[in-house]
C-alpha positions as CSV (number, residue, x, y, z in Angstrom):
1,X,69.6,-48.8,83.0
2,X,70.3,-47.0,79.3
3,X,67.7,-45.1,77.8
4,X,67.6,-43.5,74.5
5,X,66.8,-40.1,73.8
6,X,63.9,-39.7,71.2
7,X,65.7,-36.8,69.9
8,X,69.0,-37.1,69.6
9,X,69.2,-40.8,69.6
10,X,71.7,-40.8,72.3
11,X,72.3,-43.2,75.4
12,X,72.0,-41.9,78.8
13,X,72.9,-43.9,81.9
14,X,70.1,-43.3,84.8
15,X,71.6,-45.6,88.0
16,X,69.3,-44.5,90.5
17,X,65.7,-45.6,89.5
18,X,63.9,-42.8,91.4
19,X,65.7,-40.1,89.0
20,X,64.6,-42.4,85.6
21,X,62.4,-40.8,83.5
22,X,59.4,-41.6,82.3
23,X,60.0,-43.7,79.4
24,X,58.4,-46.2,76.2
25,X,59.5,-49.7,76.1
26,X,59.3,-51.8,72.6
27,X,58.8,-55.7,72.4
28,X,60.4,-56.8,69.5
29,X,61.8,-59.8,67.2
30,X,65.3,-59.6,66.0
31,X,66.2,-59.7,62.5
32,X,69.5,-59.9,60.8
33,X,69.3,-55.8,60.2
34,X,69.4,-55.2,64.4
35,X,71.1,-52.2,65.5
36,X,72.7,-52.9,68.8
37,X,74.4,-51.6,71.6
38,X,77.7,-51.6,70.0
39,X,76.2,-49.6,66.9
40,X,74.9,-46.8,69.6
41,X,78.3,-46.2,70.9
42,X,79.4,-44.6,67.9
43,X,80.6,-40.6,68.7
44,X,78.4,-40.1,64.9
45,X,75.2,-41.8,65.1
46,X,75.0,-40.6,61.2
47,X,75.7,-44.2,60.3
48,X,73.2,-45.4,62.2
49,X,70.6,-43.6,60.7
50,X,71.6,-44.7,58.1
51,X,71.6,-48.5,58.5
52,X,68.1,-50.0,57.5
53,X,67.6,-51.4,60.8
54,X,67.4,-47.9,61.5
55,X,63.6,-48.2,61.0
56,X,62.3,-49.6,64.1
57,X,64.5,-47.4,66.3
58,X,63.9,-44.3,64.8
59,X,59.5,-45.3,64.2
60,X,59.8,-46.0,67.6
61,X,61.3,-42.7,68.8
62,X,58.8,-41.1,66.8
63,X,55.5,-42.8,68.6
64,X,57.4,-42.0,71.7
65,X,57.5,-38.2,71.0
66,X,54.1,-38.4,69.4
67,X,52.7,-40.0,73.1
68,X,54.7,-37.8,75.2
69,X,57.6,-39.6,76.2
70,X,61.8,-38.3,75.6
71,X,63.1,-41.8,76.2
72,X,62.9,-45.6,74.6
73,X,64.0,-48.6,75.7
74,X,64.6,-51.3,73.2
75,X,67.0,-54.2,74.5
76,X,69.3,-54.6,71.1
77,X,70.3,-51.3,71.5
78,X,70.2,-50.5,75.7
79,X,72.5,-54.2,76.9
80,X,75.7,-54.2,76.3
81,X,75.7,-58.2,75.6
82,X,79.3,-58.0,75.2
83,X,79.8,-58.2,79.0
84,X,78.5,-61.2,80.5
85,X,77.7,-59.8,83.9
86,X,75.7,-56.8,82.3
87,X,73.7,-59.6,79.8
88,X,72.9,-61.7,83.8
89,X,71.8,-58.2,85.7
90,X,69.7,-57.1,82.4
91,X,67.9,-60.4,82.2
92,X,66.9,-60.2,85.9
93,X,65.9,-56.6,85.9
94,X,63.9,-57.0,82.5
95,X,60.8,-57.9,84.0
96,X,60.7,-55.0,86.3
97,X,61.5,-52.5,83.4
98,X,59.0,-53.9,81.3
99,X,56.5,-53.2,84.0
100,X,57.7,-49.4,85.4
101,X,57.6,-48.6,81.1
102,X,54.9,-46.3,80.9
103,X,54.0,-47.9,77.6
104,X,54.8,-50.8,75.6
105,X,54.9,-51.1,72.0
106,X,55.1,-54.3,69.8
C-alpha cells in the first residue's frame, strides 16, 4: 500500500501492514482535472501543485494535518492503474483499507 505524506506530498511504500501508519482515506468522484499516480512520480512535485486538480489533494492533506494524521490515501494518486495486476490486488484490498483508515473524508 502507497501513502502520501501530508507534508511533503510524497509516496511511501509501507508492505508490511503492522508497520503502516495511521492514516486518512478520501472517497471521491473523478473529474477530468485528476491527479494520478503517474503525476506523483514526478522527482518535482512543483508541477503538481500546480495543476488545478491540485485542490483536493492538497485540502485533503490539510484536514489530515489539521486531525492529526501524516498520511492520505486517495486511489487516483496511490494505484498505479498502469499495471494490471497492481489495479486486481488494489481492488481486492480496497475494502479492507477503507476500513483500517482511521478516518474517511468525502
Amino acid at each position: 500500500m502507497r501513502l502520501i505524506s501530508t507534508e511533503s506530498l510524497m509516496l511511501e511504500s509501507f508492505v508490511d501492514d503492522r508497520k503502516r501508519p495511521k492514516y486518512a482515506i478520501l472517497s471521491h468522484a473523478w473529474d477530468e482535472e485528476e491527479i494520478f499516480f503517474a503525476d506523483m512520480q514526478q522527482d518535482d512535485l512543483e508541477h503538481v501543485k500546480k495543476d488545478k486538480g491540485c485542490g483536493k489533494l492538497e485540502g485533503t492533506c490539510r484536514q489530515a494535518r489539521k486531525d492529526g494524521y501524516d498520511w492520505i490515501w486517495i486511489d487516483s494518486c496511490c494505484i498505479d492503474k498502469s499495471s494490471s495486476a497492481e489495479l486486481s490486488e488494489a481492488i481486492n484490498a480496497m475494502y479492507a483499507w477503507c476500513r483500517e483508515a482511521q478516518i474517511c473524508y468525502v
